[in-house]
mmCIF file of the N, C-alpha and C atoms, coordinates in Angstrom:
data_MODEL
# 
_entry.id   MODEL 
# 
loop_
_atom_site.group_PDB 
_atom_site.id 
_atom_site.type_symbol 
_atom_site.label_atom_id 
_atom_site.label_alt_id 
_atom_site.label_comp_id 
_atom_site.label_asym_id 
_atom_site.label_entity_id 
_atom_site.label_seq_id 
_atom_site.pdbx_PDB_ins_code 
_atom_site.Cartn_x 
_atom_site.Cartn_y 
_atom_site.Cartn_z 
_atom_site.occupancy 
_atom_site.B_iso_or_equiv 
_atom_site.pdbx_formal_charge 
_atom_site.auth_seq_id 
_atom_site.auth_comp_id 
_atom_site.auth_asym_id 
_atom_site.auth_atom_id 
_atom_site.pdbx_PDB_model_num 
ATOM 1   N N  . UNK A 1 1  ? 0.830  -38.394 31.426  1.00 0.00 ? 1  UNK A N  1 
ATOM 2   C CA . UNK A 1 1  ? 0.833  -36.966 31.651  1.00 0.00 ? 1  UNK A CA 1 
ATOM 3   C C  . UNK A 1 1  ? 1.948  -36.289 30.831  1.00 0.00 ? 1  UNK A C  1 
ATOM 4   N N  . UNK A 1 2  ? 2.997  -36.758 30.544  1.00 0.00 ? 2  UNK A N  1 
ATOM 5   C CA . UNK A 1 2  ? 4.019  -36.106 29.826  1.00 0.00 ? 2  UNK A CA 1 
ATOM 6   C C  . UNK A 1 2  ? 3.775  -35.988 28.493  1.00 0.00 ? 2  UNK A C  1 
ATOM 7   N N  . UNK A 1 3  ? 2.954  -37.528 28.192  1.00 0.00 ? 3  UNK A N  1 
ATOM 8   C CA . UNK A 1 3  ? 2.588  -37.173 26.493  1.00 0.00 ? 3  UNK A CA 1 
ATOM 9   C C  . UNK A 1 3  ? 1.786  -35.721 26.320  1.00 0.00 ? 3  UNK A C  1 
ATOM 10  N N  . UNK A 1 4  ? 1.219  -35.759 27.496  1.00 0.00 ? 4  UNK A N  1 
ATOM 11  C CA . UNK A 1 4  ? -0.042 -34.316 26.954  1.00 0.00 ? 4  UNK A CA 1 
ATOM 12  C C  . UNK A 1 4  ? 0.600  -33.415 26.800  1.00 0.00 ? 4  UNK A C  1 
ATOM 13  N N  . UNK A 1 5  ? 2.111  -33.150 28.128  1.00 0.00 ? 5  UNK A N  1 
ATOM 14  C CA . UNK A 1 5  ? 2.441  -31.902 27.919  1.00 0.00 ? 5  UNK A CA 1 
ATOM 15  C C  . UNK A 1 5  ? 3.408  -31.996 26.690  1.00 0.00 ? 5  UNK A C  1 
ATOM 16  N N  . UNK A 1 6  ? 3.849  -32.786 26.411  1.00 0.00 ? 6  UNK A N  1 
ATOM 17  C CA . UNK A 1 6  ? 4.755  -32.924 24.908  1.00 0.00 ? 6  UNK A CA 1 
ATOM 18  C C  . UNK A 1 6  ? 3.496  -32.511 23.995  1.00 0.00 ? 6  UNK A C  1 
ATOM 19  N N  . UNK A 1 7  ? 2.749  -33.023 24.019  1.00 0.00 ? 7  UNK A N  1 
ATOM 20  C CA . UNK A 1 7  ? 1.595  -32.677 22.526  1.00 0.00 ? 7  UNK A CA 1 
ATOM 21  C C  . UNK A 1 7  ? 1.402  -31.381 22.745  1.00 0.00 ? 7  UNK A C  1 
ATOM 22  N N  . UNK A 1 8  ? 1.235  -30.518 24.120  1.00 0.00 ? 8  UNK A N  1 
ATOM 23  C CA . UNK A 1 8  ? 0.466  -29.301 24.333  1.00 0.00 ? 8  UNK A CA 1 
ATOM 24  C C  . UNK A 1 8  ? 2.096  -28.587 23.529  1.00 0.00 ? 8  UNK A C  1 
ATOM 25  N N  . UNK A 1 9  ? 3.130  -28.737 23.987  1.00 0.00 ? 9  UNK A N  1 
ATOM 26  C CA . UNK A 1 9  ? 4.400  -28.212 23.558  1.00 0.00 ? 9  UNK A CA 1 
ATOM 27  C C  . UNK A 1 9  ? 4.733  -27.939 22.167  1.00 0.00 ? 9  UNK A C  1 
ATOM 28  N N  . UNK A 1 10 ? 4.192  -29.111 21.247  1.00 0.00 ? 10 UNK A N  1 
ATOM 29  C CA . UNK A 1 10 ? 3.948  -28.922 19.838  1.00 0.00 ? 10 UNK A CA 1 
ATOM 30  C C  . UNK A 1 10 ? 2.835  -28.068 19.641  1.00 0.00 ? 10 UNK A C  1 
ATOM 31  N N  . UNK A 1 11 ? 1.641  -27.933 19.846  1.00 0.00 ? 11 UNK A N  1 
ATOM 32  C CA . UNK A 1 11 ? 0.979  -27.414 19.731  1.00 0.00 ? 11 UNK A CA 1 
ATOM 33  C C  . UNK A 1 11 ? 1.070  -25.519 19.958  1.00 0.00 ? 11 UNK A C  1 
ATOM 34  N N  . UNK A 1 12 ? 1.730  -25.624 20.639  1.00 0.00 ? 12 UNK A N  1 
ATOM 35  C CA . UNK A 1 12 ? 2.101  -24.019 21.005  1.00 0.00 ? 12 UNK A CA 1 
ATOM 36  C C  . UNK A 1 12 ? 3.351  -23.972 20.259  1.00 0.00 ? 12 UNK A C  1 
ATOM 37  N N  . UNK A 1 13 ? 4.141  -24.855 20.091  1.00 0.00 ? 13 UNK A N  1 
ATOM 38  C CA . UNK A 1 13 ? 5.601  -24.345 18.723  1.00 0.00 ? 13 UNK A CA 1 
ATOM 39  C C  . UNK A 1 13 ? 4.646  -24.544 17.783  1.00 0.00 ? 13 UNK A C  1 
ATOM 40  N N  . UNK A 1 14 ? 3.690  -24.739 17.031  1.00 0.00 ? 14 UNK A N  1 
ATOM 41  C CA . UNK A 1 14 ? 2.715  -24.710 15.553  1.00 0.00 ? 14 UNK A CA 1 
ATOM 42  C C  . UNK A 1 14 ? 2.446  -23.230 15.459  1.00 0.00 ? 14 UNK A C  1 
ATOM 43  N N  . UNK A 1 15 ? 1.631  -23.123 16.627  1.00 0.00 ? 15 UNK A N  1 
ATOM 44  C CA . UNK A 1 15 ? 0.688  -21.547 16.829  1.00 0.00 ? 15 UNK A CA 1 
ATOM 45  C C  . UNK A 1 15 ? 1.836  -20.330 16.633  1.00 0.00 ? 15 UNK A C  1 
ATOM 46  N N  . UNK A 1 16 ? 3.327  -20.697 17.284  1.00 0.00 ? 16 UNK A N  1 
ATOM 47  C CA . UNK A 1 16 ? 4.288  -19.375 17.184  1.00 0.00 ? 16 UNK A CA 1 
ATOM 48  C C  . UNK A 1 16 ? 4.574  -19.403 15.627  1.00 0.00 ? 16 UNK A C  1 
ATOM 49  N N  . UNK A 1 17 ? 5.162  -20.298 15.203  1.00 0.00 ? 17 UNK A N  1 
ATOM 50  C CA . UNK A 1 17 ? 5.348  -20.545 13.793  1.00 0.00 ? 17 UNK A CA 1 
ATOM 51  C C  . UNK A 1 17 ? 4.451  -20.025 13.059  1.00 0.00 ? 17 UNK A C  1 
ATOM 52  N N  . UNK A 1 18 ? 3.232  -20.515 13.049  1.00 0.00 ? 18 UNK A N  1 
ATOM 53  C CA . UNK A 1 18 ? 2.109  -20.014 11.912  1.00 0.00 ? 18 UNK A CA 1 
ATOM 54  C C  . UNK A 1 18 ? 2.207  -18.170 12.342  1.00 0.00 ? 18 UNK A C  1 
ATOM 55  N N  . UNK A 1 19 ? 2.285  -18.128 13.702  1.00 0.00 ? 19 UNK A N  1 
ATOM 56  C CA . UNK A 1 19 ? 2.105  -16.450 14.102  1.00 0.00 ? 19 UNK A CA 1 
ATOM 57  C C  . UNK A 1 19 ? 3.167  -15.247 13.262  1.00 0.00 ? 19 UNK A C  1 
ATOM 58  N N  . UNK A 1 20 ? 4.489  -16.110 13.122  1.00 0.00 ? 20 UNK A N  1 
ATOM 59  C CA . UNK A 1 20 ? 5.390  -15.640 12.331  1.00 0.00 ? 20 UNK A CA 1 
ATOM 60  C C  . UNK A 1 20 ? 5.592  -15.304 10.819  1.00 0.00 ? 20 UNK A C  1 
ATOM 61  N N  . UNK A 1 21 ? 4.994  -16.891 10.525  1.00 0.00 ? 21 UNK A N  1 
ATOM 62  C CA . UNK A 1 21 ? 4.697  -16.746 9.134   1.00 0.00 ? 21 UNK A CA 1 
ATOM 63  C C  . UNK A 1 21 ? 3.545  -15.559 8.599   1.00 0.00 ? 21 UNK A C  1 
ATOM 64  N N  . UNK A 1 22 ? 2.820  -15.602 10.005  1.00 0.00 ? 22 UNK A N  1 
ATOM 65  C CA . UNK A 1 22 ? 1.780  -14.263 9.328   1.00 0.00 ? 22 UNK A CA 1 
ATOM 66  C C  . UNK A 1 22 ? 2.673  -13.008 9.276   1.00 0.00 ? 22 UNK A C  1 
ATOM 67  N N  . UNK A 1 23 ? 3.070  -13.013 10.454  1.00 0.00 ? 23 UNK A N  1 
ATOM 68  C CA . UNK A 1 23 ? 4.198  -11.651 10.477  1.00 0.00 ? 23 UNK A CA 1 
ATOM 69  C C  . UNK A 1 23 ? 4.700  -10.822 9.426   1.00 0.00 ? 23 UNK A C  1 
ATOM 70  N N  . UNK A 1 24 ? 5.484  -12.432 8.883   1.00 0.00 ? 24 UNK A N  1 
ATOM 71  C CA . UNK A 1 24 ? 6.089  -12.273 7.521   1.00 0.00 ? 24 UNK A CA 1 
ATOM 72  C C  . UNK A 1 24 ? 5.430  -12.108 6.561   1.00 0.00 ? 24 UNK A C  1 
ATOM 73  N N  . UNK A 1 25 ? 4.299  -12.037 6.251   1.00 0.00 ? 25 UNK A N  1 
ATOM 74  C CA . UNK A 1 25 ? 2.969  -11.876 5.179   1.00 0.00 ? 25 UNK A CA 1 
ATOM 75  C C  . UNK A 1 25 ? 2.949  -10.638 5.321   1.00 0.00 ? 25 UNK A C  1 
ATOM 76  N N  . UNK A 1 26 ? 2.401  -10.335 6.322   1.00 0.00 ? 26 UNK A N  1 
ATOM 77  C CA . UNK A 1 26 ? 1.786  -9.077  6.796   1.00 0.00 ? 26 UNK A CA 1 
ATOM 78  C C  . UNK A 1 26 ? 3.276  -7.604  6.220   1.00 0.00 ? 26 UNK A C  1 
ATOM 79  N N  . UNK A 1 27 ? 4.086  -8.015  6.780   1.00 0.00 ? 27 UNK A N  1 
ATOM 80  C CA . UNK A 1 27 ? 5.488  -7.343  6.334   1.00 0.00 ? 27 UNK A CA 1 
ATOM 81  C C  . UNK A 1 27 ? 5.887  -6.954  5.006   1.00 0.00 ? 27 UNK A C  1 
ATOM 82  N N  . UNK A 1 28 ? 5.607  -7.862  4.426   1.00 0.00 ? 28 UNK A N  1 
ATOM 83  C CA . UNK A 1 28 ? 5.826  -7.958  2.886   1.00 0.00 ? 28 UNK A CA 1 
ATOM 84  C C  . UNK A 1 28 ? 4.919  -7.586  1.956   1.00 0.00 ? 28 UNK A C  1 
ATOM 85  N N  . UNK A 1 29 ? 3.390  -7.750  3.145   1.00 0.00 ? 29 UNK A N  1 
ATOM 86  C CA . UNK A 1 29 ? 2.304  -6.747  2.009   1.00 0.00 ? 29 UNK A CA 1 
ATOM 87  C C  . UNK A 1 29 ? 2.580  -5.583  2.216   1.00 0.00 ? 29 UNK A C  1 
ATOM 88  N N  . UNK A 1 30 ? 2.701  -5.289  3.190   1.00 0.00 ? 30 UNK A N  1 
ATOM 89  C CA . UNK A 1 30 ? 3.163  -3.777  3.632   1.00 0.00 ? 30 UNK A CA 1 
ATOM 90  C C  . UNK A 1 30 ? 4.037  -2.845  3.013   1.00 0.00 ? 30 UNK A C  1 
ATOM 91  N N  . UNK A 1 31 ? 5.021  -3.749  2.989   1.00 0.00 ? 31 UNK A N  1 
ATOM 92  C CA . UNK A 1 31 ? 5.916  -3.374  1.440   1.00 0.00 ? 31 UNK A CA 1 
ATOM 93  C C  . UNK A 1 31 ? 6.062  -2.929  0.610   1.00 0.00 ? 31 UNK A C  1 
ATOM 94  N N  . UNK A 1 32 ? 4.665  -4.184  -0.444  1.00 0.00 ? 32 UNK A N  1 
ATOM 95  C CA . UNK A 1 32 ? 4.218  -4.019  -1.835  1.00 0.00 ? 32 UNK A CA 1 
ATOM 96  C C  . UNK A 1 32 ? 3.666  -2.608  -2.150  1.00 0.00 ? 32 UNK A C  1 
ATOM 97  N N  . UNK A 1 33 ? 2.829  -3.005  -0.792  1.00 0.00 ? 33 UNK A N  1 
ATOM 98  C CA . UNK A 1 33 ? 1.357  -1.180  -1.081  1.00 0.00 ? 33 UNK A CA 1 
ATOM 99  C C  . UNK A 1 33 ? 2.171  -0.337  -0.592  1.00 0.00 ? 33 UNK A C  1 
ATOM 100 N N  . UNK A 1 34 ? 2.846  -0.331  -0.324  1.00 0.00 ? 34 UNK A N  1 
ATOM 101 C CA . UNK A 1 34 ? 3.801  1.103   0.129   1.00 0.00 ? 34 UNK A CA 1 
ATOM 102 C C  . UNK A 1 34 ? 4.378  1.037   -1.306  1.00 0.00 ? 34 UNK A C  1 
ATOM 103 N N  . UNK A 1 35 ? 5.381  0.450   -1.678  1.00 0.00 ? 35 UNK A N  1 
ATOM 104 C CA . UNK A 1 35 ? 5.993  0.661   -3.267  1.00 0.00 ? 35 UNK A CA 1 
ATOM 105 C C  . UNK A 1 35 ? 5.044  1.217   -4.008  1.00 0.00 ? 35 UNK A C  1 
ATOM 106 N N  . UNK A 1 36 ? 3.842  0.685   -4.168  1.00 0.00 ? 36 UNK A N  1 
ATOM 107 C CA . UNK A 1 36 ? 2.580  1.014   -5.418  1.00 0.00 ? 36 UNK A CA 1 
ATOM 108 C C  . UNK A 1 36 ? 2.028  2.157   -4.918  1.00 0.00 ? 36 UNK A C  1 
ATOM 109 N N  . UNK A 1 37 ? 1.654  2.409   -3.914  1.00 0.00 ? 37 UNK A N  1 
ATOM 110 C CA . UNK A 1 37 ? 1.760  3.871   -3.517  1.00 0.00 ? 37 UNK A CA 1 
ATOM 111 C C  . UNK A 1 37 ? 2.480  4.968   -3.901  1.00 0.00 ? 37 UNK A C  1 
ATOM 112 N N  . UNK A 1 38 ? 3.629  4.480   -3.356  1.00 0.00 ? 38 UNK A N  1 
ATOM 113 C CA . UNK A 1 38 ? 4.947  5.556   -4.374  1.00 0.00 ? 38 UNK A CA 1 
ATOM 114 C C  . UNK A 1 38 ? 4.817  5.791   -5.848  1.00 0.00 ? 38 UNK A C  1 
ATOM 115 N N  . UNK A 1 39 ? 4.559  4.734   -6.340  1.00 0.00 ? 39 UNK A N  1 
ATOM 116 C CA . UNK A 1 39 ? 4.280  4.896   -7.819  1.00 0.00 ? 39 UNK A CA 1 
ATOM 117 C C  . UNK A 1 39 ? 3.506  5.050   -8.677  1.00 0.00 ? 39 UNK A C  1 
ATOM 118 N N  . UNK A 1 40 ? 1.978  5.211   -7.920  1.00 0.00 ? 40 UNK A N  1 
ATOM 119 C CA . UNK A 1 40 ? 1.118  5.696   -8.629  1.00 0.00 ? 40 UNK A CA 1 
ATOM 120 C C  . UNK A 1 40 ? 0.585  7.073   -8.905  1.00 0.00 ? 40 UNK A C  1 
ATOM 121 N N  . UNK A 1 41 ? 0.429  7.281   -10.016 1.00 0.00 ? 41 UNK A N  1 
ATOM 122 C CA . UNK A 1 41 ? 0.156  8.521   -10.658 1.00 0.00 ? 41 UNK A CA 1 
ATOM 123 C C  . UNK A 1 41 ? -0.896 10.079  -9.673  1.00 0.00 ? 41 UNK A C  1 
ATOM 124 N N  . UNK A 1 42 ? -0.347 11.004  -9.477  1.00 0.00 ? 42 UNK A N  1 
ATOM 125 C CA . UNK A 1 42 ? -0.598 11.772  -8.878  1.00 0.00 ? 42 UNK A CA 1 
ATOM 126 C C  . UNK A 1 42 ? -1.802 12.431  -9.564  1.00 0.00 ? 42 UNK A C  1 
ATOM 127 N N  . UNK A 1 43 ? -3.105 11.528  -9.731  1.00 0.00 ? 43 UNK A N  1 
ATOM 128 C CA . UNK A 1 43 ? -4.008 12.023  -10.448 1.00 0.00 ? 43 UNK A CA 1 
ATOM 129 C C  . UNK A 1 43 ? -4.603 13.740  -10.197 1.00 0.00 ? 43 UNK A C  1 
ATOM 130 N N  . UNK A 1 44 ? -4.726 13.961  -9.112  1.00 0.00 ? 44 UNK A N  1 
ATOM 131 C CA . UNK A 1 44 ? -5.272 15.106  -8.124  1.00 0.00 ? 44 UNK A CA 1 
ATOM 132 C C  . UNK A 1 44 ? -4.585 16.613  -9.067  1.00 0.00 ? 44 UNK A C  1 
ATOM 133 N N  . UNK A 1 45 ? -3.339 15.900  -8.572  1.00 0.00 ? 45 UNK A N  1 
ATOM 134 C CA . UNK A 1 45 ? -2.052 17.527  -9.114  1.00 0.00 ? 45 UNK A CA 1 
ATOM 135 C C  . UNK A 1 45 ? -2.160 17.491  -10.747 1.00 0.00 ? 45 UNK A C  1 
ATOM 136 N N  . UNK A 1 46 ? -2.007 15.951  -11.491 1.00 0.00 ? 46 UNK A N  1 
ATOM 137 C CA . UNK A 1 46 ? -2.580 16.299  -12.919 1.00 0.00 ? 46 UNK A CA 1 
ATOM 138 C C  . UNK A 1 46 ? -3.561 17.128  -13.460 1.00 0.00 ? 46 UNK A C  1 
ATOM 139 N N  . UNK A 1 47 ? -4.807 16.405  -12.884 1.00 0.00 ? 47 UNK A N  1 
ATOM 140 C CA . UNK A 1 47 ? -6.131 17.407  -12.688 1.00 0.00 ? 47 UNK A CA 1 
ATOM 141 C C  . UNK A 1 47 ? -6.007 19.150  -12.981 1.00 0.00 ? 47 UNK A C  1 
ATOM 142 N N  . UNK A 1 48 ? -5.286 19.104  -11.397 1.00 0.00 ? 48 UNK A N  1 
ATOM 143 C CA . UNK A 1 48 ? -5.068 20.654  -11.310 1.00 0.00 ? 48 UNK A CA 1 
ATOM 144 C C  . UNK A 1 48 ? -3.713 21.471  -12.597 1.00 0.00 ? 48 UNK A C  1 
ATOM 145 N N  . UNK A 1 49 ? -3.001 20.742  -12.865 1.00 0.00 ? 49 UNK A N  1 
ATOM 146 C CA . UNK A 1 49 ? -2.595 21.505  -13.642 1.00 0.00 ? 49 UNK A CA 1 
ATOM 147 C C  . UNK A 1 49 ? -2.921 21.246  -15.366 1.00 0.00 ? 49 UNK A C  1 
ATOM 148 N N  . UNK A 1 50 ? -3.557 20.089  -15.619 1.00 0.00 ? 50 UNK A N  1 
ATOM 149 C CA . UNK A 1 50 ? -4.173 20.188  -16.990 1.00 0.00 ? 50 UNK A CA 1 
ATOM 150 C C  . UNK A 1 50 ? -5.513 21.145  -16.662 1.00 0.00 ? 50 UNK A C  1 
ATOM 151 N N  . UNK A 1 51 ? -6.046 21.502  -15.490 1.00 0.00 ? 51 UNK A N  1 
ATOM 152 C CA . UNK A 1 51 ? -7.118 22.932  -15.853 1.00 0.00 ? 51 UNK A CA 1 
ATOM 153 C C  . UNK A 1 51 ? -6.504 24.227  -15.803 1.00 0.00 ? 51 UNK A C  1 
ATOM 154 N N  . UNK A 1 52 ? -5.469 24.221  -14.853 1.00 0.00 ? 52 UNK A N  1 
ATOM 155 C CA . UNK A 1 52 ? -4.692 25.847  -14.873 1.00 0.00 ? 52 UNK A CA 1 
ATOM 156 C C  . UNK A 1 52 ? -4.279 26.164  -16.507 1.00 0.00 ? 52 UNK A C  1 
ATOM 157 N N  . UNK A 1 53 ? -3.603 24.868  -17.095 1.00 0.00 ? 53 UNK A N  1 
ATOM 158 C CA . UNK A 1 53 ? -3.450 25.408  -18.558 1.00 0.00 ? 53 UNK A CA 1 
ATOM 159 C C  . UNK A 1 53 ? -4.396 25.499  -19.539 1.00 0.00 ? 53 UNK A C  1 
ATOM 160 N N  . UNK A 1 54 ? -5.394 24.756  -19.485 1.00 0.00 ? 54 UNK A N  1 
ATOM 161 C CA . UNK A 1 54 ? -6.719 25.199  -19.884 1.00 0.00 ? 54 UNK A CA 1 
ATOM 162 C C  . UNK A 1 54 ? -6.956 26.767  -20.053 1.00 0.00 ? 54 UNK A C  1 
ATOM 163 N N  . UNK A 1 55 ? -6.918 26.990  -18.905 1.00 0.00 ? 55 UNK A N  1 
ATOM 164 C CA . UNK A 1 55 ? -7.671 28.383  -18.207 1.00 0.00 ? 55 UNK A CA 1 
ATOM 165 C C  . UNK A 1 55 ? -6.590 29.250  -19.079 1.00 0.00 ? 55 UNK A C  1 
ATOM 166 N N  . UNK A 1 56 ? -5.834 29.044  -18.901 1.00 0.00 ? 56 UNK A N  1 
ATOM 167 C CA . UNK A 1 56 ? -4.642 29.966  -19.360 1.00 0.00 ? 56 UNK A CA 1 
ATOM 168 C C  . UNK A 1 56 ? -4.617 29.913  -21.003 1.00 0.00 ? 56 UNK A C  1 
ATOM 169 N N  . UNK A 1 57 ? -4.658 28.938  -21.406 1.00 0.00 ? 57 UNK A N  1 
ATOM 170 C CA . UNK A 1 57 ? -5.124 28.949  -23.091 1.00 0.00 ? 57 UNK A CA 1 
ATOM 171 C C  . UNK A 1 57 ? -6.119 29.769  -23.349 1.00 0.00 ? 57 UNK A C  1 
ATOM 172 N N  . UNK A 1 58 ? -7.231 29.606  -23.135 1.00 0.00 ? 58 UNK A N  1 
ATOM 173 C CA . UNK A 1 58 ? -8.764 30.753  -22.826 1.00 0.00 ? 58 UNK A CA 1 
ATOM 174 C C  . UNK A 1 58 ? -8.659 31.847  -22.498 1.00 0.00 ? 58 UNK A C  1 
ATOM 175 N N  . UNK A 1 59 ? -7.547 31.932  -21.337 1.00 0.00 ? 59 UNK A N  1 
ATOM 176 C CA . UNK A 1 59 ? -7.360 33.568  -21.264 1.00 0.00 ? 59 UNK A CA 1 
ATOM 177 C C  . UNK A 1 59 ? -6.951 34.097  -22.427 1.00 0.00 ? 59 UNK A C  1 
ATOM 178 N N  . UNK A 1 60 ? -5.556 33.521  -23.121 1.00 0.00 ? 60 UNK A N  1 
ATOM 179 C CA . UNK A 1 60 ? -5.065 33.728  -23.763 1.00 0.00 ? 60 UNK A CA 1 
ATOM 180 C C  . UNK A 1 60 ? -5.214 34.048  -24.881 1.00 0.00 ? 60 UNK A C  1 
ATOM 181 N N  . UNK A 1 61 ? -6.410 32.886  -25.239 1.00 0.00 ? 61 UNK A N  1 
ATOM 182 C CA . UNK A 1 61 ? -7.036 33.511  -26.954 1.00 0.00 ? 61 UNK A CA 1 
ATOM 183 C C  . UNK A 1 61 ? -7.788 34.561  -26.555 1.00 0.00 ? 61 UNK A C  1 
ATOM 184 N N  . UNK A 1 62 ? -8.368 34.983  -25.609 1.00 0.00 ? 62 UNK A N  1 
ATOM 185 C CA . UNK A 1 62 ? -9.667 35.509  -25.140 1.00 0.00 ? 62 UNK A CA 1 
ATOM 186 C C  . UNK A 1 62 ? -8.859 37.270  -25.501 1.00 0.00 ? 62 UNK A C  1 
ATOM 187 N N  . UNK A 1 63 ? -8.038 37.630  -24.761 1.00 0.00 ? 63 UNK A N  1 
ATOM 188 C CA . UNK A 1 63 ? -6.828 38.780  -24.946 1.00 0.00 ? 63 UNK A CA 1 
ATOM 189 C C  . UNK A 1 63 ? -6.261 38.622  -26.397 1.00 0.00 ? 63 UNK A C  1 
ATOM 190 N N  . UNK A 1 64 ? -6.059 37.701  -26.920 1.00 0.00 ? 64 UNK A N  1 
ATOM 191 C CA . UNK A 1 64 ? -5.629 37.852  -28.603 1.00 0.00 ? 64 UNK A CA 1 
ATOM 192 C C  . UNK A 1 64 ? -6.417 38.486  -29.145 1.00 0.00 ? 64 UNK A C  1 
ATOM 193 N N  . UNK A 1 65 ? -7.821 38.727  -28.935 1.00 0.00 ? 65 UNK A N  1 
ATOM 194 C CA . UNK A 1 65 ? -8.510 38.660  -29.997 1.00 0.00 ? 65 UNK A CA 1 
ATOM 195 C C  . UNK A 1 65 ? -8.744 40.636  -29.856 1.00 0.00 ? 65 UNK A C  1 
# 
């Protein structure tokens, strides 16, 4: 009877361990995509302001002429 509960004892220190190590995965992806987040290019606001100057060039010749 003691062997079982010694084996069951390892068996549940494996499961916390592996649970941690995910932890620590999980933590550190979290991380990454948060950093790459921060740093990727604000396509949206580019967008919007390579057409405002567009528009504004067009006005612009449009009144030159």
């Amino acid at each position: 009877m003691e062997v079982g509960f010694t084996e069951q004892r390892g068996q549940l220190a494996l499961l916390v361990q592996r649970g941690d190590q995910t932890d620590k995965k999980l933590d550190e992806h979290e991380t990454r995509i948060d950093a790459l987040e921060r740093n990727r290019w604000p396509l949206p606001s580019l967008a919007a302001v390579a057409s405002l100057s567009a528009l504004g060039v067009t006005v612009w010749q449009a009144l030159a002429r």
